[in-house]
SEKOL-426892 format. One record per residue (C-alpha): x, y, z; residue in three letters; residue number from 1. Coordinates in nm, 4 decimals. Layout:
N
{east X, north Y, up Z, residu ala, num NUM} $
...
REM end
This chain:
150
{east -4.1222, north 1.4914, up 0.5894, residu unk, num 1} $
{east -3.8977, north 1.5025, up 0.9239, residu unk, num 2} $
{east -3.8734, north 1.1794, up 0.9596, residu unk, num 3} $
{east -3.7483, north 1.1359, up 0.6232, residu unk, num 4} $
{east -3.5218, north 1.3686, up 0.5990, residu unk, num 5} $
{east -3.3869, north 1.2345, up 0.9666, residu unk, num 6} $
{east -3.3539, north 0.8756, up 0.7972, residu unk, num 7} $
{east -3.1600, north 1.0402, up 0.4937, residu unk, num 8} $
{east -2.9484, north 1.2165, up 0.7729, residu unk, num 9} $
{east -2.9091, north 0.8832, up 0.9428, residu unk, num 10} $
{east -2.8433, north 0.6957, up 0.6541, residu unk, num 11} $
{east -2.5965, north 0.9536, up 0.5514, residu unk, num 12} $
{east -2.4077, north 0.9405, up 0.8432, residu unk, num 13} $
{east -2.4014, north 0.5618, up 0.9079, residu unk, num 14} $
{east -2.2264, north 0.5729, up 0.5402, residu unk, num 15} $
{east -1.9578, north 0.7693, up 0.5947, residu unk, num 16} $
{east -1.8485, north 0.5810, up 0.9282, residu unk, num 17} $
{east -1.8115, north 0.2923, up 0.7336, residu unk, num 18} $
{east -1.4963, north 0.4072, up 0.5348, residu unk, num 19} $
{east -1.3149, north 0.2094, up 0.2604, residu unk, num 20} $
{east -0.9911, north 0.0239, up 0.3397, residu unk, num 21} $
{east -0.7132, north -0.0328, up 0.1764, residu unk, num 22} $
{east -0.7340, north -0.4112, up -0.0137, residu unk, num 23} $
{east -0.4400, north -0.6056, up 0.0796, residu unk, num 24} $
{east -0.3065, north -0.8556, up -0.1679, residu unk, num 25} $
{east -0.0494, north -1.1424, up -0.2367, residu unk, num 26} $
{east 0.2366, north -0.9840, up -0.3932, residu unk, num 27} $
{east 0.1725, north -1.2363, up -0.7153, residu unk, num 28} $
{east -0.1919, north -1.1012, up -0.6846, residu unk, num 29} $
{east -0.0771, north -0.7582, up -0.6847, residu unk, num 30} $
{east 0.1599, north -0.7772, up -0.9942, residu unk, num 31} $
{east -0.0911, north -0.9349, up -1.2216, residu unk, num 32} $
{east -0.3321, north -0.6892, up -1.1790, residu unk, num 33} $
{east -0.0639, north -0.3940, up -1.1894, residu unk, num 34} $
{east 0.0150, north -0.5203, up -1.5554, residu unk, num 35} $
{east -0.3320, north -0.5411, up -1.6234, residu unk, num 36} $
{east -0.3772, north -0.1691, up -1.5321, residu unk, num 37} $
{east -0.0636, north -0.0289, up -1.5106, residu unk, num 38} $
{east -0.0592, north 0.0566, up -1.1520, residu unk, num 39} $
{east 0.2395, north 0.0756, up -0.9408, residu unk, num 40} $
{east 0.2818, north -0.1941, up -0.6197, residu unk, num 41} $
{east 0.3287, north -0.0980, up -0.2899, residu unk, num 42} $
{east 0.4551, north -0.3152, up -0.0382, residu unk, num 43} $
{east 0.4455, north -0.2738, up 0.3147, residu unk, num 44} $
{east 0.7450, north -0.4466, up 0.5556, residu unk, num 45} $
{east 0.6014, north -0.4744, up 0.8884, residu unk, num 46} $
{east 0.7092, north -0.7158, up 1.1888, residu unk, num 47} $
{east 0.4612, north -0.8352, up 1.4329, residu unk, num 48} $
{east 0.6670, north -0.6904, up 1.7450, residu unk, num 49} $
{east 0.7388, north -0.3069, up 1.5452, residu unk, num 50} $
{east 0.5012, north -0.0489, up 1.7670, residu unk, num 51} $
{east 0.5682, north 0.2099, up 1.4433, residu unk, num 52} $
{east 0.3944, north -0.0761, up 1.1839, residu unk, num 53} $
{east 0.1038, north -0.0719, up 1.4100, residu unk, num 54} $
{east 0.0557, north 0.2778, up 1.4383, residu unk, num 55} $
{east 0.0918, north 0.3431, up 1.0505, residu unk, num 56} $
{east -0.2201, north 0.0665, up 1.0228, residu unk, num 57} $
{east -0.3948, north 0.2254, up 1.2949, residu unk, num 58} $
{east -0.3446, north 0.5985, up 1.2053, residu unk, num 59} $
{east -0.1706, north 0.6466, up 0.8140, residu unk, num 60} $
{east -0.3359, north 0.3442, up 0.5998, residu unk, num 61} $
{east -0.6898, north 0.4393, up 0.7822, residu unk, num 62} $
{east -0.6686, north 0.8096, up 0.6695, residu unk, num 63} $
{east -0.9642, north 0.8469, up 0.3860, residu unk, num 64} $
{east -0.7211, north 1.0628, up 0.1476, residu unk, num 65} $
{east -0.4488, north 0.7254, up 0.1793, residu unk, num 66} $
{east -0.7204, north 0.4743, up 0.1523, residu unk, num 67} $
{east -0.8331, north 0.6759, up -0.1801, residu unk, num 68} $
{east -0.5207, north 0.7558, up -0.3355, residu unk, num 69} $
{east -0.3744, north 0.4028, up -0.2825, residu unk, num 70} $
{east -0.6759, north 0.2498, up -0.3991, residu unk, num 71} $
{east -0.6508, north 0.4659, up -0.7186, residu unk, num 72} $
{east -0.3078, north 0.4444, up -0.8282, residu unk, num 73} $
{east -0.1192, north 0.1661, up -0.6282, residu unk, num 74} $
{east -0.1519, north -0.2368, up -0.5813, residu unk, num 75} $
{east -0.1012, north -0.2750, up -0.2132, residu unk, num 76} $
{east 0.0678, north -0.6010, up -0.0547, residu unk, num 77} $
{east 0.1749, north -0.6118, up 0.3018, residu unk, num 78} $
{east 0.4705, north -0.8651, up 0.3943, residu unk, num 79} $
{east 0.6344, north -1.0021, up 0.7117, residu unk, num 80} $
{east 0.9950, north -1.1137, up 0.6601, residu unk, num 81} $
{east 1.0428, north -1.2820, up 1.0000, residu unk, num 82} $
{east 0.6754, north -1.4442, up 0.8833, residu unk, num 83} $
{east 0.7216, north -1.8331, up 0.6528, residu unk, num 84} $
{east 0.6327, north -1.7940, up 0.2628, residu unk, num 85} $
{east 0.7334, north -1.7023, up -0.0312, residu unk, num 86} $
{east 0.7423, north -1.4411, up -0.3083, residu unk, num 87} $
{east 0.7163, north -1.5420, up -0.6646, residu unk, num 88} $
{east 0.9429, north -1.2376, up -0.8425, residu unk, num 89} $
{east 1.0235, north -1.1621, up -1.1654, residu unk, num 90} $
{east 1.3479, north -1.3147, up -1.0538, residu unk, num 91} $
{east 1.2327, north -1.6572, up -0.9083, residu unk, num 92} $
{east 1.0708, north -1.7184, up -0.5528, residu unk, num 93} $
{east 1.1970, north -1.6212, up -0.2394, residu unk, num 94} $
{east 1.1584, north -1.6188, up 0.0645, residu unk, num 95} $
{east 0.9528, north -1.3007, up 0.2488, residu unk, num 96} $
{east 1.2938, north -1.2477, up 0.4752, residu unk, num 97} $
{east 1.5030, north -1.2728, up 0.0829, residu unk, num 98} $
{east 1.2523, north -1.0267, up -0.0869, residu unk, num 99} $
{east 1.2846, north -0.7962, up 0.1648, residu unk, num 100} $
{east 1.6599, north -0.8168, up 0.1379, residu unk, num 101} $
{east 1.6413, north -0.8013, up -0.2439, residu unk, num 102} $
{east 1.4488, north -0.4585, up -0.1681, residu unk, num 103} $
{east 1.6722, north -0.3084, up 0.0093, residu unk, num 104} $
{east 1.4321, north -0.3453, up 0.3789, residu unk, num 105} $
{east 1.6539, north -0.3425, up 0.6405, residu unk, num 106} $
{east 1.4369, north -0.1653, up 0.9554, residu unk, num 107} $
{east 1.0465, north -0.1717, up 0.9833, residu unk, num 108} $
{east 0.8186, north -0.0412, up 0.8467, residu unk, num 109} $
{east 0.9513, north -0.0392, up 0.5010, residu unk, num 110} $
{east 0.7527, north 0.0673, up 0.2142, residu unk, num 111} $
{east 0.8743, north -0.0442, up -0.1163, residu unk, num 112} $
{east 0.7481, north 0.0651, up -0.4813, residu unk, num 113} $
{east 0.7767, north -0.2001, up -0.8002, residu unk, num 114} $
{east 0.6898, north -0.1252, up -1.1600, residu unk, num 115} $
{east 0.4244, north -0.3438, up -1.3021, residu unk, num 116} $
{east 0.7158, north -0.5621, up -1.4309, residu unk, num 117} $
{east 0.8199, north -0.6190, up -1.0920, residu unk, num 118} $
{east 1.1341, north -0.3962, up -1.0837, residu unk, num 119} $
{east 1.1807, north -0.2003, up -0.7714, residu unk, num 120} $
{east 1.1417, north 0.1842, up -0.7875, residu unk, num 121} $
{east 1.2458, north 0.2847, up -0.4662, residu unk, num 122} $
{east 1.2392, north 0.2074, up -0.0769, residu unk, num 123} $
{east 1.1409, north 0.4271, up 0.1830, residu unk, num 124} $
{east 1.1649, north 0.3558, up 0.5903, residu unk, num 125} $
{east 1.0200, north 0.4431, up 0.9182, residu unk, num 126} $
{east 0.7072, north 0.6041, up 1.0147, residu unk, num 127} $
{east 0.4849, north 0.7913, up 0.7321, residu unk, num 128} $
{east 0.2206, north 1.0204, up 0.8929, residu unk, num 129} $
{east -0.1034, north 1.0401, up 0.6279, residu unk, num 130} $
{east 0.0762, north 1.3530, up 0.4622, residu unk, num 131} $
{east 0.3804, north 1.2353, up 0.4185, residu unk, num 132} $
{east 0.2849, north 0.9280, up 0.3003, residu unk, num 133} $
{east 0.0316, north 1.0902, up 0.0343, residu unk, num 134} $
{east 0.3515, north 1.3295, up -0.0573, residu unk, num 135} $
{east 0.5484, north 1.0166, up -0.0668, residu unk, num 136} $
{east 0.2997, north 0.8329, up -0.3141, residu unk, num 137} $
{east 0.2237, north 1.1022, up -0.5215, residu unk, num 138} $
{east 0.5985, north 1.1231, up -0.5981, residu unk, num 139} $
{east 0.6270, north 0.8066, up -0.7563, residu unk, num 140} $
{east 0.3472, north 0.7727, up -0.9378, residu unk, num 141} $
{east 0.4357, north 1.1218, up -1.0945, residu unk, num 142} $
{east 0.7748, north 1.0080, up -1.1343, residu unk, num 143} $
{east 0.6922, north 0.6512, up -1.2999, residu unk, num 144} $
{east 0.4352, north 0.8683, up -1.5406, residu unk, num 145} $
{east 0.7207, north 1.0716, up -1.6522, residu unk, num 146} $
{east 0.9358, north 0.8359, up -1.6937, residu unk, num 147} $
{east 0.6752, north 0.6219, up -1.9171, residu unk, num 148} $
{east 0.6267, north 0.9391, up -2.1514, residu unk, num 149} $
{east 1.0177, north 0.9316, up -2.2415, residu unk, num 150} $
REM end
């Protein structure tokens, strides 16, 4: 009976060390299945050099209440402008350095919100710590609701 309840134990904590993570899609990806079930996309502007992108992956998109919420209500996409490719919008394609333009990024990190449709929502910049973020995300998803009930 001790040893099973030790492997439970084990087991239990072995599971909960292995957190989620946020799934990171193409932007195309991202819309398609948004319109499939009306969820709102995120997209994260990051450059390779910005020490504040890299702490908000190591720190703010690993917190377990982030990784949850985003994963429930959001489409996630992460996009370097100073990176080559290309964004298929609602409006044509652009580049990743255009799109970011079109959305209003000018400093890193950037995180932008798009309805379903594609049209942007709003743009917020600089370092999110996990609570401000999950303030931050909760706003527009409560905001998009009420504006779909009008």
């Amino acid at each position: 009976m001790k040893k099973l309840l030790a492997l439970i134990s084990f087991l239990i904590i072995v599971s909960s060390s292995y957190s989620q993570s946020i799934q990171w899609r193409s932007y195309e990806s991202a819309v398609a299945l948004a319109q499939t079930s009306n969820k709102i996309v995120m997209v994260k502007f990051y450059t390779d050099w910005c020490k504040w992108c890299k702490r908000m992956d190591e720190t703010t998109f690993k917190d377990e209440a982030i990784v949850k919420y985003i994963s429930e209500h959001f489409r996630a996409v992460k996009i370097n402008p100073e990176k080559k490719g290309s964004v298929n919008a609602k409006n044509g394609k652009y580049s990743f350095d255009d799109f970011a333009r079109s959305a209003r990024v000018s400093t890193y990190p950037s995180i932008a919100f798009f309805y379903p449709n594609g049209r942007l929502i709003t743009v917020r910049s600089g370092f999110q710590d996990g609570s401000t973020l999950l303030a931050l995300l909760k706003y527009v998803k409560e905001g998009v609701e009420k504006e779909n009930k009008k």
